[in-house]
LONU-606755 format. One line per field, with one value per residue: residue number from 1; residue in three letters; x, y, z of N, C-alpha, C in turn. Coordinates in Angstrom, 2 decimals. Atoms other than C-alpha are relative to their C-alpha. Layout:
N
nr <- (NUM, ...) $
rest <- (ALA, ...) $
n.x <- (X, ...) $
n.y <- (Y, ...) $
n.z <- (Z, ...) $
ca.x <- (X, ...) $
ca.y <- (Y, ...) $
ca.z <- (Z, ...) $
c.x <- (X, ...) $
c.y <- (Y, ...) $
c.z <- (Z, ...) $
# end
This chain:
135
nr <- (1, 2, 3, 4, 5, 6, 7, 8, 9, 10, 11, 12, 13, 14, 15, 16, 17, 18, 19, 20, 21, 22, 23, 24, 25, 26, 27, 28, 29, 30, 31, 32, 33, 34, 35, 36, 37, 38, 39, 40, 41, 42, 43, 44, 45, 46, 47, 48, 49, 50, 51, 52, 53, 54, 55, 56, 57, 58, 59, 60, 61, 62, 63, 64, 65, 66, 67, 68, 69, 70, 71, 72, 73, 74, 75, 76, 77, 78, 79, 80, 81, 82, 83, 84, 85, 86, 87, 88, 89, 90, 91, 92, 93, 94, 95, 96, 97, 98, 99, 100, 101, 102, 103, 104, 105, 106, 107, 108, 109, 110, 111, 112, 113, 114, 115, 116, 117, 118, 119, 120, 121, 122, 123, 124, 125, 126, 127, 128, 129, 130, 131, 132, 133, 134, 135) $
rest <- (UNK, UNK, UNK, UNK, UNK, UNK, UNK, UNK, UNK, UNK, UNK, UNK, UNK, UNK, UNK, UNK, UNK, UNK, UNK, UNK, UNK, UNK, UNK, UNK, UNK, UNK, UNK, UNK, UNK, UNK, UNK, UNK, UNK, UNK, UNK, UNK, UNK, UNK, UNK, UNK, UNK, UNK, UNK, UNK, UNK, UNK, UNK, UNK, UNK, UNK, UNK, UNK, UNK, UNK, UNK, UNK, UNK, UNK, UNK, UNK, UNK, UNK, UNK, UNK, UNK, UNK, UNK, UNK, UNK, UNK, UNK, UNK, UNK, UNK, UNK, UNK, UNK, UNK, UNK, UNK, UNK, UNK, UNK, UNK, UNK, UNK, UNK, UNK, UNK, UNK, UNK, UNK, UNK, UNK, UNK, UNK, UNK, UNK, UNK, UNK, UNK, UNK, UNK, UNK, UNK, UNK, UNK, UNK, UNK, UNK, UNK, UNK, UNK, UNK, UNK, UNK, UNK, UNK, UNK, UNK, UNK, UNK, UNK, UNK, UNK, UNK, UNK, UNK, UNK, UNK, UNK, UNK, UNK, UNK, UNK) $
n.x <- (0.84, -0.85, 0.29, -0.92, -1.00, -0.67, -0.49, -1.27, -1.33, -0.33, -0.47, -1.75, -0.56, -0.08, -0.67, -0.27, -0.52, -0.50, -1.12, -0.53, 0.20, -1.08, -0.65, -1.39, -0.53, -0.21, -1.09, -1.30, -0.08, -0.53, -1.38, -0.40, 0.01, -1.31, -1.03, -0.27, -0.44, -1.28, -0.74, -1.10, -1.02, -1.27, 0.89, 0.14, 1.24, 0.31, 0.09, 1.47, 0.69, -0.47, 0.71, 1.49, 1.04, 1.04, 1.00, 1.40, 0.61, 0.80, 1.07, 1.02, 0.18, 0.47, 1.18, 1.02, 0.53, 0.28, 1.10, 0.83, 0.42, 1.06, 1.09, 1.19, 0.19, 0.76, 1.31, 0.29, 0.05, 0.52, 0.59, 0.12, 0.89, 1.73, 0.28, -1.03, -1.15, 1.22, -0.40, -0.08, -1.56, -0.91, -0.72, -0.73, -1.37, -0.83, -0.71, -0.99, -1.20, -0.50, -0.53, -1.05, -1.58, -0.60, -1.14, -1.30, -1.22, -0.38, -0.94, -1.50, -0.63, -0.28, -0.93, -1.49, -0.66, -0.33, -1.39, -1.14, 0.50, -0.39, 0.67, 0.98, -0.37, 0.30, 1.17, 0.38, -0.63, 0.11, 1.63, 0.27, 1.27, 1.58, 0.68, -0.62, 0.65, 1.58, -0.46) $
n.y <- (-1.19, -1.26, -0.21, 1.49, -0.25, -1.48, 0.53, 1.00, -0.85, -0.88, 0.85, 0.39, -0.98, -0.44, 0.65, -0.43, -1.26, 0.99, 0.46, -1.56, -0.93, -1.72, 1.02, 0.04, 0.46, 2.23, 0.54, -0.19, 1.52, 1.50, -0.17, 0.37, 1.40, 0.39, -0.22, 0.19, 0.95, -0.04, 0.07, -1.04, 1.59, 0.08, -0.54, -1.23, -0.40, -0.69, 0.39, 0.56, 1.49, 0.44, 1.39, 0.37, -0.45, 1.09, -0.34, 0.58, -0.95, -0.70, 0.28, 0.33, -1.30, 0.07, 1.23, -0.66, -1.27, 1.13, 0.73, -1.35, -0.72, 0.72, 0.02, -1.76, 0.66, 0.84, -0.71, -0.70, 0.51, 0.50, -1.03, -0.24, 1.58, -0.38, -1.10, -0.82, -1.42, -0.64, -0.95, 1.36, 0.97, -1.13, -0.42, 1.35, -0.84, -0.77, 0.90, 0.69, -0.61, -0.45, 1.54, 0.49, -0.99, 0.48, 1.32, -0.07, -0.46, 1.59, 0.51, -0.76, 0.39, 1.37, 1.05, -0.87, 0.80, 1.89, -0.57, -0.48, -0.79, -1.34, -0.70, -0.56, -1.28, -1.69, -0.82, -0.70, -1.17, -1.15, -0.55, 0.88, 1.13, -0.64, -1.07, -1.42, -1.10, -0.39, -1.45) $
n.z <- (0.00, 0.14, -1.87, -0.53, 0.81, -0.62, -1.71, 0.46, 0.38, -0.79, -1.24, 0.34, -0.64, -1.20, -0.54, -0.33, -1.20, -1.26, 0.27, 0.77, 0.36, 0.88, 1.63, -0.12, -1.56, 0.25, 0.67, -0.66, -1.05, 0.19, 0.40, -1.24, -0.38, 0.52, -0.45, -1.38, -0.48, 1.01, -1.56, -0.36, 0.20, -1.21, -1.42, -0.03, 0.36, 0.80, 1.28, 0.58, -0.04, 1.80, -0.11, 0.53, -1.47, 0.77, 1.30, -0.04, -0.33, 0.95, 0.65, -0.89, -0.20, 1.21, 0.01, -1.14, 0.82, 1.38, -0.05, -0.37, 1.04, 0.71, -0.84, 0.54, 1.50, 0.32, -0.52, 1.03, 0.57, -0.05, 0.06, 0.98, 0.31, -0.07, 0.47, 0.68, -0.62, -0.72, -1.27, -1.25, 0.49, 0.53, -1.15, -0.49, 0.65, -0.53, -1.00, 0.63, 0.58, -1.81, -0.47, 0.71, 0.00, -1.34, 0.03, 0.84, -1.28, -1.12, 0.32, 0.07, -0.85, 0.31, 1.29, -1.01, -1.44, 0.54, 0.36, -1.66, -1.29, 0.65, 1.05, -0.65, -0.77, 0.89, 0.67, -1.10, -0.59, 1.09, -0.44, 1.37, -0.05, 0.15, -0.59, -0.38, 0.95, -0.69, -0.89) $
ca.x <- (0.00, 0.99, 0.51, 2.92, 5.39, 5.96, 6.27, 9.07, 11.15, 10.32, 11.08, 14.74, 15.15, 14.48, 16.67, 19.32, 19.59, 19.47, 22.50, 23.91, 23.02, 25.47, 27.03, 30.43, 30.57, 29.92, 32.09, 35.06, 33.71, 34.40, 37.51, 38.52, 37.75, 39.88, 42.80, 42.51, 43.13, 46.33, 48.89, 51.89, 55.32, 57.46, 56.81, 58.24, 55.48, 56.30, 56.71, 53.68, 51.60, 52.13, 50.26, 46.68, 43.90, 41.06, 38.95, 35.91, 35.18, 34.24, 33.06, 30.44, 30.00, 29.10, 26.60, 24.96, 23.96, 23.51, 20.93, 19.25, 19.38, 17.91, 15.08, 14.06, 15.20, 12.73, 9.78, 10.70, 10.60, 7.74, 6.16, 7.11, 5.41, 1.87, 2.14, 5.20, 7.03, 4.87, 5.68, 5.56, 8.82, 10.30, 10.54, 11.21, 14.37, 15.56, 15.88, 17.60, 19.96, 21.01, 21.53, 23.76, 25.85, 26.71, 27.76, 29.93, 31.71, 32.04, 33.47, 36.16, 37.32, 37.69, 39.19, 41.82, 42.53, 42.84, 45.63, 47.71, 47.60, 49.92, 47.68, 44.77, 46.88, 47.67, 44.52, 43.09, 45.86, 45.38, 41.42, 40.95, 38.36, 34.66, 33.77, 36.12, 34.32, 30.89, 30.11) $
ca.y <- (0.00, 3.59, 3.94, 0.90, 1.91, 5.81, 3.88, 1.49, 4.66, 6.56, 3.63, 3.12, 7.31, 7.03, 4.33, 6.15, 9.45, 7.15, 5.53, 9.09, 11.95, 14.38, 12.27, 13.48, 13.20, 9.36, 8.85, 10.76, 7.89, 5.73, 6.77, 7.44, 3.89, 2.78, 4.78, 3.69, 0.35, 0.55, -0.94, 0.77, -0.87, 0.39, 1.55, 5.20, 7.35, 9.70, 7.47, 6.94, 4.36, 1.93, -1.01, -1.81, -0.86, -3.14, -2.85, -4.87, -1.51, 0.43, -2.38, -3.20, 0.50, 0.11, -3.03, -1.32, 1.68, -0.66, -2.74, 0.85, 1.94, -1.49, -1.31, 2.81, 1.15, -1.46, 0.87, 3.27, 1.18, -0.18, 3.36, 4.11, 0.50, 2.18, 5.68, 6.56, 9.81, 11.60, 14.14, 10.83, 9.01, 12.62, 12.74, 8.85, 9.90, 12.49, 9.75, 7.20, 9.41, 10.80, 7.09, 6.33, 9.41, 8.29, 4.79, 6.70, 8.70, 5.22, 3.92, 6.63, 6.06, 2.48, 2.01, 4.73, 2.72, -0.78, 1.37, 2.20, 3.65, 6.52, 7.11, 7.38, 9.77, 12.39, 12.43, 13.30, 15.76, 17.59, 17.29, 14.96, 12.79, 13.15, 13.54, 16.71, 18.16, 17.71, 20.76) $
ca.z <- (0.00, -0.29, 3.45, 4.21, 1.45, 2.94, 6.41, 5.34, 3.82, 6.89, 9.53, 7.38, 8.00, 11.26, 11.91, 10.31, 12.53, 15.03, 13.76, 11.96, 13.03, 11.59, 8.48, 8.90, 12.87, 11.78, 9.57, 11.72, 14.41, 12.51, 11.16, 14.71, 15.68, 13.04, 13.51, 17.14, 16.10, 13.75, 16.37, 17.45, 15.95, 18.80, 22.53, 21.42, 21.80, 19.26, 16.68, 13.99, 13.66, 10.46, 9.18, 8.26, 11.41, 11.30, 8.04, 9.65, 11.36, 8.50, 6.81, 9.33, 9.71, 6.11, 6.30, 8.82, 6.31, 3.27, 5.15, 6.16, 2.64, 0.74, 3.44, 2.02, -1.41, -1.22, 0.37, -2.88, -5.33, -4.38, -4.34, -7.61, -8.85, -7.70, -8.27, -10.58, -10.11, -7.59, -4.18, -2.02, -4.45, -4.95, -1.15, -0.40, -3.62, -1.43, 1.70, -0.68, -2.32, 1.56, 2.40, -0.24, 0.00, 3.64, 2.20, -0.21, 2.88, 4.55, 1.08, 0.40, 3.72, 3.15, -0.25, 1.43, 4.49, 1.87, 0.15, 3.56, 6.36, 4.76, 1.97, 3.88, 6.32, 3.50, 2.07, 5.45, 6.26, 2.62, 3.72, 0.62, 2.06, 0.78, 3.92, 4.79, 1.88, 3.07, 4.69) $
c.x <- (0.88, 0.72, 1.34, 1.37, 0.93, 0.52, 1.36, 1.18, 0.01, 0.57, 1.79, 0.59, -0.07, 1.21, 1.83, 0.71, 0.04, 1.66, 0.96, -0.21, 0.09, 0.59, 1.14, 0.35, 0.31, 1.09, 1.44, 0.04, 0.79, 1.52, 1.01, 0.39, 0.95, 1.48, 0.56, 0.61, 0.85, 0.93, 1.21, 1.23, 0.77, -0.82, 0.66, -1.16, -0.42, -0.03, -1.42, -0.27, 0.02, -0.66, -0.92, -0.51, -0.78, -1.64, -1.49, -0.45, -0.80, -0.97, -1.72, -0.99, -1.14, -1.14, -1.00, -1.00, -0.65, -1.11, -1.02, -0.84, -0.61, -1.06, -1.15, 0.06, -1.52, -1.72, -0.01, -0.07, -1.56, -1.20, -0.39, -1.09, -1.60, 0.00, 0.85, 0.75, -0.93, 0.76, 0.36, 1.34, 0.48, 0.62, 1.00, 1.52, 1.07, 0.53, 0.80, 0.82, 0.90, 0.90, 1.08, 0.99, 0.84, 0.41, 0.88, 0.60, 0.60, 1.50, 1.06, 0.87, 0.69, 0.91, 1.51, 0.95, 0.56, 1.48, 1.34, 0.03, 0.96, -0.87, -1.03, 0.43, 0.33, -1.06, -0.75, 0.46, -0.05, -1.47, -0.64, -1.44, -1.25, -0.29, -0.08, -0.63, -0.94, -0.25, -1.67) $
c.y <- (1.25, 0.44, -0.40, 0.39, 1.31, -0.65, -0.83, 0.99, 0.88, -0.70, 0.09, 1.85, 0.14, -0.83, 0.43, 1.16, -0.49, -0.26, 0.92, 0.92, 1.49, -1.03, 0.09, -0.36, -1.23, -0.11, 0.25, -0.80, -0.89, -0.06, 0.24, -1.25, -1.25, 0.29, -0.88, -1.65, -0.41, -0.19, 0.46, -0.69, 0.33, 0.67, 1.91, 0.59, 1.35, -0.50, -0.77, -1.03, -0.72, -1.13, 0.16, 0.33, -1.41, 0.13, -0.11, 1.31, 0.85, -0.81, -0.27, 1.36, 0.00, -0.80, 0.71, 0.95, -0.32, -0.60, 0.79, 0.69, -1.29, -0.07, 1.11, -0.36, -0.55, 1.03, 1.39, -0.40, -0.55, 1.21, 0.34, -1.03, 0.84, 1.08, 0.62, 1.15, 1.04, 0.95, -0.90, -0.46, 1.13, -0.27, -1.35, 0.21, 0.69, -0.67, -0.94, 0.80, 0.86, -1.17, -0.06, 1.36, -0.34, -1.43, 0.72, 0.85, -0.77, -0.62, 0.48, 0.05, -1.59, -0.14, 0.93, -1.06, -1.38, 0.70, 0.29, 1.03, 2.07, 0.72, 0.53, 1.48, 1.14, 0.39, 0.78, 1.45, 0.92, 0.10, -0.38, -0.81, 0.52, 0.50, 1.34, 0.58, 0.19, 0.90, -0.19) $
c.z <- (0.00, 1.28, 0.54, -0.82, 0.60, 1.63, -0.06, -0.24, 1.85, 1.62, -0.43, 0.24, 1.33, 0.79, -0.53, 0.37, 1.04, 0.07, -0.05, 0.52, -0.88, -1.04, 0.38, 0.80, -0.47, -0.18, 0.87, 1.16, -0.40, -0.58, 0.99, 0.88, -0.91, -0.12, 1.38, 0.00, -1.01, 1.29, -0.52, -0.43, 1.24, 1.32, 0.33, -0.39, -0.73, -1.15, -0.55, 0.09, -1.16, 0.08, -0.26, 1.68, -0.28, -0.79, 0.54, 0.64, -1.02, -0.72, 0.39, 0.14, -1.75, -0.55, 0.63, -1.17, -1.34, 0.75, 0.14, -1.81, -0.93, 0.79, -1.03, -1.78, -0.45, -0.05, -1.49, -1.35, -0.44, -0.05, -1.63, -1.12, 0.21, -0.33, -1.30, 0.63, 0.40, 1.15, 0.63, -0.72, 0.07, 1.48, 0.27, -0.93, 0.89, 1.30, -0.66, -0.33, 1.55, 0.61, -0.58, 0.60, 1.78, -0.07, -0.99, 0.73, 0.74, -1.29, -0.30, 0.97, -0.03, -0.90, 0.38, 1.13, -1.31, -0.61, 0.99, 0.61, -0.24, -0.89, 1.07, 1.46, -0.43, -0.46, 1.22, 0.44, -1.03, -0.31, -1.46, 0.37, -0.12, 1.21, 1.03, -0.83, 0.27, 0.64, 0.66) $
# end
């Protein structure tokens, strides 16, 4: 039903600002939480940190948001199926396309970190990452 369809996109936005609130905060969670776990090679504690962190953080980080966004997928899809291109899909649109852009701040962080822990530390420090640009 139409009813049931707007409820499905609006249960998967609610679930998440729950999750999200601020997009970027997230992501710098989570990019936090992965730094945090890049281990130390020596017990000087000025020297950097080197090595891979652990990926399953983001990726999980990333499942999480993916199962959020085929949920408002499914509920717009299923909109469009009864009405076509109407106010009700324009809006449910504007919650999918929100979704995704917060798995593509998750995955530019990611395919960064799979490259090394250097790369992903200049792009950060020259404020490269999508979601330093997000404003």
């Amino acid at each position: 039903t139409l009813s049931g369809s707007l409820a499905v996109v609006k249960e998967a936005k609610g679930e998440l600002i729950t999750l999200a609130p601020a997009p970027r905060k997230f992501v710098e969670g989570i990019l936090e939480q992965y730094i945090d776990s890049i281990p130390n090679d020596s017990d000087d504690e000025h020297s950097a940190k080197s090595g891979t962190g652990d990926l399953r953080i983001m990726e999980t980080a990333i499942a999480k948001v993916e199962e959020i966004y085929s949920r408002a997928l499914k509920g717009r899809v299923t909109l469009y199926e009864m009405c076509g291109v109407c106010p009700e899909w324009r809006a449910t649109e504007d919650v999918c396309k929100g979704i995704r852009e917060l798995i593509v701040l998750l995955e530019d962080v990611l395919c960064l970190a799979i490259q090394g822990t250097s790369t992903l530390a200049e792009a950060h420090f020259l404020d490269e990452l999508a979601y330093q640009r997000c404003k």
